[in-house]
Biotite code that builds the C-alpha atoms (Angstrom):
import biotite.structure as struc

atoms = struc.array([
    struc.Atom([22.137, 111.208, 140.264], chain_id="A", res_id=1, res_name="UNK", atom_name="CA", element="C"),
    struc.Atom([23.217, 110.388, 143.763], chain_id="A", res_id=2, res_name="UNK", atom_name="CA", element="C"),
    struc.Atom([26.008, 107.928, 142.155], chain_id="A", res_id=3, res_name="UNK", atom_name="CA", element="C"),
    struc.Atom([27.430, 111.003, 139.813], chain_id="A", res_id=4, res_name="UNK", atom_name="CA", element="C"),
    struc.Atom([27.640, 113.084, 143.294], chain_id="A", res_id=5, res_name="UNK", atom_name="CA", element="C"),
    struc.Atom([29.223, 110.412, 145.393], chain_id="A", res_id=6, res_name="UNK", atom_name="CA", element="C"),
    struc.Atom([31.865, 110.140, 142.217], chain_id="A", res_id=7, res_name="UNK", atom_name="CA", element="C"),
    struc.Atom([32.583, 113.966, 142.454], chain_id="A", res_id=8, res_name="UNK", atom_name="CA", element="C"),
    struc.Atom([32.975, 113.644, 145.784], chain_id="A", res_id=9, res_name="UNK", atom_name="CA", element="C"),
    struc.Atom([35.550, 110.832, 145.977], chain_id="A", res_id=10, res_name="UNK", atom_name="CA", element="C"),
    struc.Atom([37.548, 112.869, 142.909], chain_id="A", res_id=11, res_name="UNK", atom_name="CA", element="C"),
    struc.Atom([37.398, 116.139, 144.834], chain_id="A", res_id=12, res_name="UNK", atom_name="CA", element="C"),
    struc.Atom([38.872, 114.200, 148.496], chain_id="A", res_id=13, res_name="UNK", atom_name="CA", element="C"),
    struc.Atom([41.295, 112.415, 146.710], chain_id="A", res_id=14, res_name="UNK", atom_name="CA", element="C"),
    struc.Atom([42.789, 114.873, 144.671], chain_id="A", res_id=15, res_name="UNK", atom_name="CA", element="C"),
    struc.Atom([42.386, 113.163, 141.271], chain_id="A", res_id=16, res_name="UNK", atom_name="CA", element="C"),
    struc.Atom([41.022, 114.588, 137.999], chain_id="A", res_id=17, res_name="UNK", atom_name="CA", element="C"),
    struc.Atom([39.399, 112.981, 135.343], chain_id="A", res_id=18, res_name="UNK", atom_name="CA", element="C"),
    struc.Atom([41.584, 114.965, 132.630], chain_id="A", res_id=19, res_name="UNK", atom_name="CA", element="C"),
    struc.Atom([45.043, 113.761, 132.824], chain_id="A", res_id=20, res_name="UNK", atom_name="CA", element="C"),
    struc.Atom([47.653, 116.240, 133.322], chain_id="A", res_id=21, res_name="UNK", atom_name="CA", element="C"),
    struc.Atom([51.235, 115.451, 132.238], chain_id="A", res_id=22, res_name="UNK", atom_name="CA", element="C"),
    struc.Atom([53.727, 117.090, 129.345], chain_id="A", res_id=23, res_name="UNK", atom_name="CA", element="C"),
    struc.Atom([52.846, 119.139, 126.184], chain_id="A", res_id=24, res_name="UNK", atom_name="CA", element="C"),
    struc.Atom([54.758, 118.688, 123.063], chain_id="A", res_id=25, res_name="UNK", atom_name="CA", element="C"),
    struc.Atom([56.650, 121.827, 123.367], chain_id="A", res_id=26, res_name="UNK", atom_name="CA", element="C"),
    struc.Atom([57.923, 121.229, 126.864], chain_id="A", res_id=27, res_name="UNK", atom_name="CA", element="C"),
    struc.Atom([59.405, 117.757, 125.793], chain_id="A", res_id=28, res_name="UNK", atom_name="CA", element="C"),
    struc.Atom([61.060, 119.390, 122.365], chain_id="A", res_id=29, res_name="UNK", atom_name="CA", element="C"),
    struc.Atom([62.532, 121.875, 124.668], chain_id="A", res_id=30, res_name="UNK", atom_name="CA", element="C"),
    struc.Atom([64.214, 119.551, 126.854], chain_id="A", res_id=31, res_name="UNK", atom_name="CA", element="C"),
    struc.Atom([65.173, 117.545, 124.067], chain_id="A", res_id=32, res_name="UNK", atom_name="CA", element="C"),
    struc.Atom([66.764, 120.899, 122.161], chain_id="A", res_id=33, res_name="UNK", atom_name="CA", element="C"),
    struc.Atom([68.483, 121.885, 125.653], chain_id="A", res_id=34, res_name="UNK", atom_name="CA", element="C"),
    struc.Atom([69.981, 117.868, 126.081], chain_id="A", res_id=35, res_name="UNK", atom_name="CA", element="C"),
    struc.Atom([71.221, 118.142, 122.522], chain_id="A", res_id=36, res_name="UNK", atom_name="CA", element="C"),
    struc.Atom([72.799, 121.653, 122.709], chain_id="A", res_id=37, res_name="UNK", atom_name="CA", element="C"),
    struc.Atom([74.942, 120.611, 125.914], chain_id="A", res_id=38, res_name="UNK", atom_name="CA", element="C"),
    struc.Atom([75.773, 117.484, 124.051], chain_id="A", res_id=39, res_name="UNK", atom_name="CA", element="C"),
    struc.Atom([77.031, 119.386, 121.351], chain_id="A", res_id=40, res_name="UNK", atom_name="CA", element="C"),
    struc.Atom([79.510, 121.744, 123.340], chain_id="A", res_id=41, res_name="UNK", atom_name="CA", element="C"),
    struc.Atom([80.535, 118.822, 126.003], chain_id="A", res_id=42, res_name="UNK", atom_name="CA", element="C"),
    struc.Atom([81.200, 115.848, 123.433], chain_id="A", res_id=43, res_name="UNK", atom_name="CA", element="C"),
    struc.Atom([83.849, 117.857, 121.684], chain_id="A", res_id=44, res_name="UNK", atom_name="CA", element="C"),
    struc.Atom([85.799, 118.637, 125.012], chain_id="A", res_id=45, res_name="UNK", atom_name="CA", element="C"),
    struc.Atom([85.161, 115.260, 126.522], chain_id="A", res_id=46, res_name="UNK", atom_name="CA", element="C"),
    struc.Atom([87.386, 113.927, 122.752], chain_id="A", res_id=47, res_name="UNK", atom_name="CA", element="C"),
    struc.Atom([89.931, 116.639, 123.295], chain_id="A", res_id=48, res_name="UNK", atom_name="CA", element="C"),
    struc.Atom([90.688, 115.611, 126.984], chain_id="A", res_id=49, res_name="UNK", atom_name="CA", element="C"),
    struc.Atom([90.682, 112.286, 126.081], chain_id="A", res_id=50, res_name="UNK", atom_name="CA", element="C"),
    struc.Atom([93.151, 112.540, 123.357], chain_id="A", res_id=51, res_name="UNK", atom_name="CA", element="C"),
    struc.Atom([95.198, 114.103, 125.501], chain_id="A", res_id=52, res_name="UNK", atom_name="CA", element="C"),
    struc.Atom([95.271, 111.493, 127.795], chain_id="A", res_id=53, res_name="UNK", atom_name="CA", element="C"),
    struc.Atom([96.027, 109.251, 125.519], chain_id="A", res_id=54, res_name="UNK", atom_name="CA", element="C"),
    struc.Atom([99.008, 111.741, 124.005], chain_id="A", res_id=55, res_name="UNK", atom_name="CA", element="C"),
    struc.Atom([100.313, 111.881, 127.687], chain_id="A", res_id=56, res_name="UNK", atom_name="CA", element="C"),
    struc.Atom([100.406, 108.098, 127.594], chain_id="A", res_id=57, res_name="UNK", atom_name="CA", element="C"),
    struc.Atom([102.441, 108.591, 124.571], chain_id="A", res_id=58, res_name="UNK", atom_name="CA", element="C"),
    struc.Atom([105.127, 110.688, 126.023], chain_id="A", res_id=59, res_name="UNK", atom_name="CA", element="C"),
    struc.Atom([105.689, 108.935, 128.747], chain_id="A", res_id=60, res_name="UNK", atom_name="CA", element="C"),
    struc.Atom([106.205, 105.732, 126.419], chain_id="A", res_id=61, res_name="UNK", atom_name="CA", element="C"),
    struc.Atom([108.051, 108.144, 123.864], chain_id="A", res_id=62, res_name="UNK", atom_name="CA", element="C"),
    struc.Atom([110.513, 109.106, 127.491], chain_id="A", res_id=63, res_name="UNK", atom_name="CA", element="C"),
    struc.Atom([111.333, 105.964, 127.961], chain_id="A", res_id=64, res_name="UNK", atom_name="CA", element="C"),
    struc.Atom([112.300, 104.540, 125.139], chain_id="A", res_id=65, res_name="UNK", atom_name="CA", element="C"),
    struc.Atom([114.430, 107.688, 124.602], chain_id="A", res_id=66, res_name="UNK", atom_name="CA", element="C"),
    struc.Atom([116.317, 106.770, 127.839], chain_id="A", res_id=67, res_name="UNK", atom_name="CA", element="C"),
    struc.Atom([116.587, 103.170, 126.349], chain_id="A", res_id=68, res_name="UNK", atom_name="CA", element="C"),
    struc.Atom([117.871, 104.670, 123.134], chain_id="A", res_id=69, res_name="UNK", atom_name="CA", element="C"),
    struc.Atom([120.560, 106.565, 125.336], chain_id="A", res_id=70, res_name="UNK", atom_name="CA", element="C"),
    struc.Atom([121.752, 103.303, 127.454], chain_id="A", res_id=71, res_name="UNK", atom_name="CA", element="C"),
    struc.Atom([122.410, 101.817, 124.380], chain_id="A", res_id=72, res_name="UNK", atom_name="CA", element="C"),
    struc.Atom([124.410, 104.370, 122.872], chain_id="A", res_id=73, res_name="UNK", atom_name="CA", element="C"),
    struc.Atom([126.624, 104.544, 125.696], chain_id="A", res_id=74, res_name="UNK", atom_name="CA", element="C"),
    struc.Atom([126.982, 100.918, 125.229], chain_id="A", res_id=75, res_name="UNK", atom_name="CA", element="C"),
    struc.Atom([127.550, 100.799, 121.549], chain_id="A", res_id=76, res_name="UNK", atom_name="CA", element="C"),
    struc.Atom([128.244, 103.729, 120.381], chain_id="A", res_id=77, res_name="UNK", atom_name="CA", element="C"),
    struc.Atom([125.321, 104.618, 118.154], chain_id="A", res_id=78, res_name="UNK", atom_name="CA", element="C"),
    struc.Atom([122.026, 104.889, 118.424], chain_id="A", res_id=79, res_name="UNK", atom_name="CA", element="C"),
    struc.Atom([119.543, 101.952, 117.507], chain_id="A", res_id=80, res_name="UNK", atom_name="CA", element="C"),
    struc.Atom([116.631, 102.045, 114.704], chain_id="A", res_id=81, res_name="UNK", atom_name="CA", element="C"),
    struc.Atom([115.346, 98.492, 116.111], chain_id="A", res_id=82, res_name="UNK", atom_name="CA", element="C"),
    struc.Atom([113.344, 99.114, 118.958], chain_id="A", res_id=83, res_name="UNK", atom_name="CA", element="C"),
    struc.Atom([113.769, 94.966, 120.013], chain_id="A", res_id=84, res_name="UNK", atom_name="CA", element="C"),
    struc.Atom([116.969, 95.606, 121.253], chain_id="A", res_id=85, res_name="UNK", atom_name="CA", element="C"),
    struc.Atom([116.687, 98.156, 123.296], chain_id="A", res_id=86, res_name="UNK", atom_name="CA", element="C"),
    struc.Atom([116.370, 97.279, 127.327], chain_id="A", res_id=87, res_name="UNK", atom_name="CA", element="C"),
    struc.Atom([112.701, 98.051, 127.669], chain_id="A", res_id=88, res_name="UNK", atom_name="CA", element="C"),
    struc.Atom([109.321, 95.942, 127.318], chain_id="A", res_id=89, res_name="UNK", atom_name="CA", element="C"),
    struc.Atom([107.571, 98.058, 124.871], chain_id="A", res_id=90, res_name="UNK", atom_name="CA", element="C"),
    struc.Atom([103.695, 97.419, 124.604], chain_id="A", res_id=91, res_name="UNK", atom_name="CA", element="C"),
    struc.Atom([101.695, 95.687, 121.178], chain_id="A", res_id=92, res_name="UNK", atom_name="CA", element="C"),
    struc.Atom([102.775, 93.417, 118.175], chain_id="A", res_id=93, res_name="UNK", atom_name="CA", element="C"),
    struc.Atom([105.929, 93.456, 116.067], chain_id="A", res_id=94, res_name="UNK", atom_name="CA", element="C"),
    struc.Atom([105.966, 95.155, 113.073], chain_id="A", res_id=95, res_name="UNK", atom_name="CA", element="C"),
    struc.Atom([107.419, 97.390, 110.647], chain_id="A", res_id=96, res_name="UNK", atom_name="CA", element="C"),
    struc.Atom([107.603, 100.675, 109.299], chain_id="A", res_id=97, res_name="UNK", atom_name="CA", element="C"),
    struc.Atom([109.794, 101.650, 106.040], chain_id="A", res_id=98, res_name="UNK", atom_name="CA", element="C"),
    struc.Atom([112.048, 98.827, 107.442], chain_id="A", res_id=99, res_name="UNK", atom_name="CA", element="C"),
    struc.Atom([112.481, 99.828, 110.675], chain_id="A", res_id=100, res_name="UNK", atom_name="CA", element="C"),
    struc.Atom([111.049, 97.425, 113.822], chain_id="A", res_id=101, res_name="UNK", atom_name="CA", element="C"),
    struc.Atom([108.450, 98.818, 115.542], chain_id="A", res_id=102, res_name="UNK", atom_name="CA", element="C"),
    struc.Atom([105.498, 98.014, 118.442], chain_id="A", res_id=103, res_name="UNK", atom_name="CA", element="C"),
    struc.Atom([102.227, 98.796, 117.631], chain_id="A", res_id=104, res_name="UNK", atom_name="CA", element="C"),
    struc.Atom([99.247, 98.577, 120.117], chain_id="A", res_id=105, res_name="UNK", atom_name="CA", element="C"),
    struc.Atom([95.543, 99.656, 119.071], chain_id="A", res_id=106, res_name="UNK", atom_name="CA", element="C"),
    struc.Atom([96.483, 103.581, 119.686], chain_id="A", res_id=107, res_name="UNK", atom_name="CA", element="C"),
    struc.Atom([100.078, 104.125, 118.249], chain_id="A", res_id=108, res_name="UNK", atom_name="CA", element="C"),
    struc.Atom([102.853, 102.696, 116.641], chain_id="A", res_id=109, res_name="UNK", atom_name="CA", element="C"),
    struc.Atom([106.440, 103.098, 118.409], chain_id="A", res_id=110, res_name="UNK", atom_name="CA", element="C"),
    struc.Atom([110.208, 103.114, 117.265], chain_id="A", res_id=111, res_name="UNK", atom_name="CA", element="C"),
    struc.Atom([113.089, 104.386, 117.734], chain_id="A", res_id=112, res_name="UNK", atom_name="CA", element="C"),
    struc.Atom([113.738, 106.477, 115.168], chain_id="A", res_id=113, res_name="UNK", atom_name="CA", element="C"),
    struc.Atom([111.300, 109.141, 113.612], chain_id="A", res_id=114, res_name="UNK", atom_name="CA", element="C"),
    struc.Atom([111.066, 109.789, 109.719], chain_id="A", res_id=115, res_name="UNK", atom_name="CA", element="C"),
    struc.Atom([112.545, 113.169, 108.873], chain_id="A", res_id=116, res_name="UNK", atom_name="CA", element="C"),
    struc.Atom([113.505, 114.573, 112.241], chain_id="A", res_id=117, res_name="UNK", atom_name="CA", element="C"),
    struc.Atom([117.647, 114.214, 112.416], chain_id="A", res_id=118, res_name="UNK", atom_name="CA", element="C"),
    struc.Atom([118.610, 113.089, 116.175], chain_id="A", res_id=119, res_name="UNK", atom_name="CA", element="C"),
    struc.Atom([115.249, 111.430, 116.746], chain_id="A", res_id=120, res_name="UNK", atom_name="CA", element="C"),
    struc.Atom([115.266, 108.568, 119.222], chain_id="A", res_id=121, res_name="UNK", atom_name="CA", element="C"),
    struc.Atom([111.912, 107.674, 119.956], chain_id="A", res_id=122, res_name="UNK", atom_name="CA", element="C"),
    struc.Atom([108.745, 108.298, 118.077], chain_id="A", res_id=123, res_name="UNK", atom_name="CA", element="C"),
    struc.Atom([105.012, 107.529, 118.506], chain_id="A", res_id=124, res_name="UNK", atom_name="CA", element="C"),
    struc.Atom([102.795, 107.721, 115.612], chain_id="A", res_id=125, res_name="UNK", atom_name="CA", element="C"),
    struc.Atom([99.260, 108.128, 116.577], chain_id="A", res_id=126, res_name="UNK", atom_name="CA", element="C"),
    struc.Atom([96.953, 105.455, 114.205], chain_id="A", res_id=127, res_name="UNK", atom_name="CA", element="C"),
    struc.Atom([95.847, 105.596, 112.032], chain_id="A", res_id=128, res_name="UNK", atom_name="CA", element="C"),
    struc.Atom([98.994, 107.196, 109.815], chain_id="A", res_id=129, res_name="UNK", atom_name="CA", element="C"),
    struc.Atom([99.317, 110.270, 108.206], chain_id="A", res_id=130, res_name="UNK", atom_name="CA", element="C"),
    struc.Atom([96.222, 111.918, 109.460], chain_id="A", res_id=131, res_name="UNK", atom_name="CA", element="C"),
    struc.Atom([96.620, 112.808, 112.883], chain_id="A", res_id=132, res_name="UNK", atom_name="CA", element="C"),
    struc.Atom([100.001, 113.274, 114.706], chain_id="A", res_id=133, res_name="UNK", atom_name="CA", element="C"),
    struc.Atom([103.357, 111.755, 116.030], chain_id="A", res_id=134, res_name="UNK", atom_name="CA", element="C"),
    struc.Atom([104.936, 112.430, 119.179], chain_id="A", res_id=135, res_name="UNK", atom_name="CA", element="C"),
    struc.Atom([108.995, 112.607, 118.775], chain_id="A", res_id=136, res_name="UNK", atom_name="CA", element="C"),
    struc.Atom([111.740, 112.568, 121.095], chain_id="A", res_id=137, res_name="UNK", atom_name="CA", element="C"),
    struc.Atom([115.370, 113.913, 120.150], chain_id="A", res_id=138, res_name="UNK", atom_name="CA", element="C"),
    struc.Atom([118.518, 113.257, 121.300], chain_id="A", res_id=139, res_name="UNK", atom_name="CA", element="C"),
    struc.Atom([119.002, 116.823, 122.690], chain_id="A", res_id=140, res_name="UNK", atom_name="CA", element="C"),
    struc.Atom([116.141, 116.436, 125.127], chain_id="A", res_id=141, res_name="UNK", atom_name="CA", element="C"),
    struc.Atom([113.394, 117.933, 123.074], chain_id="A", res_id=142, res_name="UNK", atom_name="CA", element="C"),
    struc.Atom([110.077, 116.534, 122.364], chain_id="A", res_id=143, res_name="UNK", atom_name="CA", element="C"),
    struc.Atom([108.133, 117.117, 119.449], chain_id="A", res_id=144, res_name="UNK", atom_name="CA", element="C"),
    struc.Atom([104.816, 116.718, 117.896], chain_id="A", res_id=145, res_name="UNK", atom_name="CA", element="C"),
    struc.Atom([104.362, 116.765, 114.395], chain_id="A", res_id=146, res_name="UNK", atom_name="CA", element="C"),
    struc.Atom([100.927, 117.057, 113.051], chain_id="A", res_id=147, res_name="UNK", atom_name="CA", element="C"),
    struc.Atom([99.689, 115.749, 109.554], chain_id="A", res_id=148, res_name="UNK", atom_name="CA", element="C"),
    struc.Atom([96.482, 117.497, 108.984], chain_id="A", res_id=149, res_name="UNK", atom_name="CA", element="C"),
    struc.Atom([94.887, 121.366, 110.381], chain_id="A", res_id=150, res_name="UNK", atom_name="CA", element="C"),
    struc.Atom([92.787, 118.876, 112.446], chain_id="A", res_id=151, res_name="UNK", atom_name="CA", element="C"),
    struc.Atom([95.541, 118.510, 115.020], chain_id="A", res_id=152, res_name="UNK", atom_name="CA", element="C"),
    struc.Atom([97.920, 122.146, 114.587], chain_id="A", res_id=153, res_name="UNK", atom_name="CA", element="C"),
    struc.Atom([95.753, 123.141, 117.624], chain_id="A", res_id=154, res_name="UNK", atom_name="CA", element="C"),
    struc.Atom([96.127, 119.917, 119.410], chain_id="A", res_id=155, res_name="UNK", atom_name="CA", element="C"),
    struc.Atom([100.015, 119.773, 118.901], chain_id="A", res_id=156, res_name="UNK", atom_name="CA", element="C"),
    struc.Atom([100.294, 123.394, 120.101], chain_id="A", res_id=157, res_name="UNK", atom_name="CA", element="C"),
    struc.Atom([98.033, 123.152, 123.489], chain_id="A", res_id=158, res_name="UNK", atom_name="CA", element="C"),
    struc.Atom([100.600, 120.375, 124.422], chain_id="A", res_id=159, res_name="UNK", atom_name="CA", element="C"),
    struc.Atom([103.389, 122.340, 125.527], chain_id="A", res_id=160, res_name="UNK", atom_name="CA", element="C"),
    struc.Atom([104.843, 126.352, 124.991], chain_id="A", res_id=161, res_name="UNK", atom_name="CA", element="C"),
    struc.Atom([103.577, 126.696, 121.675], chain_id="A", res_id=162, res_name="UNK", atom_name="CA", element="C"),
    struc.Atom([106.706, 127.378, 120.175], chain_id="A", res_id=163, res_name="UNK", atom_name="CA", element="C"),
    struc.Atom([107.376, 126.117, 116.686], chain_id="A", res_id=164, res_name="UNK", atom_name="CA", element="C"),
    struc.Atom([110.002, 123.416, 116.061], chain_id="A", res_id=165, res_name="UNK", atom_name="CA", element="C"),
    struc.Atom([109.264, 123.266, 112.129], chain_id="A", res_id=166, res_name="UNK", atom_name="CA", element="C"),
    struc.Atom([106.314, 124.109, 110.013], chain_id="A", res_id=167, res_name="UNK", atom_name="CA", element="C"),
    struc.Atom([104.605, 121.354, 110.876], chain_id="A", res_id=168, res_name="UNK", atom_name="CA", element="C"),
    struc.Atom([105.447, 120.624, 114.684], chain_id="A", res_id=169, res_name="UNK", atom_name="CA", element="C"),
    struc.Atom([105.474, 121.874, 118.099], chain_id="A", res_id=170, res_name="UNK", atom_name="CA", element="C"),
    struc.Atom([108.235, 121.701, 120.834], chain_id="A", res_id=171, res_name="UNK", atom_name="CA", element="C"),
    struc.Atom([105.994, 120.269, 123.682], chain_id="A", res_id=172, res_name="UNK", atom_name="CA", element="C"),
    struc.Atom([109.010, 120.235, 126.707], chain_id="A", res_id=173, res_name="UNK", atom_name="CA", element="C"),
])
């Protein structure tokens, strides 16, 4: 009996209990419903800022090729569809598109011409085709973006005025 006490005692003076106390079952699915419903409203922001990174990356690639186009005019005349001899080091691997040369990294494809825009002189064609969007730059200044499915008509819009160019794209300057 005297060992039982002196056990007590030693529990009681150190603070310890014999029934282990820690988290129920409820607690944990309720952190684990709260993680999930902040990962479900943050991941889809986090993707839409980081496509628009990657779109402003695009522009600014889209810009200067567009100037390129422009120096090259003024030196021959016309503008160029072959993006290899313009006067700028254009990022990715030769390649074509309908005939026309074009770069193409792991993101977008880029040329100096787009299809179906009259006074294009740059374009960049987000990868994979014909289901996201392209970025185009005129020869009056303007840049466009052209979206292929509903997925991006929101995305094209938020990147400028959100006026309409066509019925499919969106001035963005």
């Amino acid at each position: 009996m005297n060992k039982i006490y002196q056990k007590m005692y030693l529990q009681n003076k150190c603070g310890s209990k014999s029934v282990l106390s820690g988290f129920t079952l409820i607690e944990l699915l309720v952190v684990v419903l709260i993680i999930g419903i902040l990962a479900a409203v943050a991941l889809p922001q986090y993707e839409k800022t980081v496509e628009r990174a990657r779109a402003a990356e695009a522009m600014q690639m889209v810009a200067s090729i567009a100037r390129a186009n422009e120096v090259y005019k003024l030196a021959n005349g016309s503008y160029t569809t072959d993006i290899s001899l313009l006067d700028i080091q254009v990022p990715g691997t030769d390649t074509t598109y309908n005939g026309w040369p074009r770069k193409e990294t792991r993101l977008f494809q880029y040329g100096s011409i787009a299809e179906g825009y009259t006074g294009s002189v740059a374009v960049a064609q987000r990868l994979p085709f014909i289901s996201s969007y392209a970025i185009a730059a005129l020869s009056d200044g303007q840049l466009v973006c052209h979206y292929y499915t509903d997925k991006y008509k929101e995305f094209c819009r938020s990147l400028g005025s959100g006026k309409t160019y066509n019925s499919s794209s969106y001035i963005i300057n």
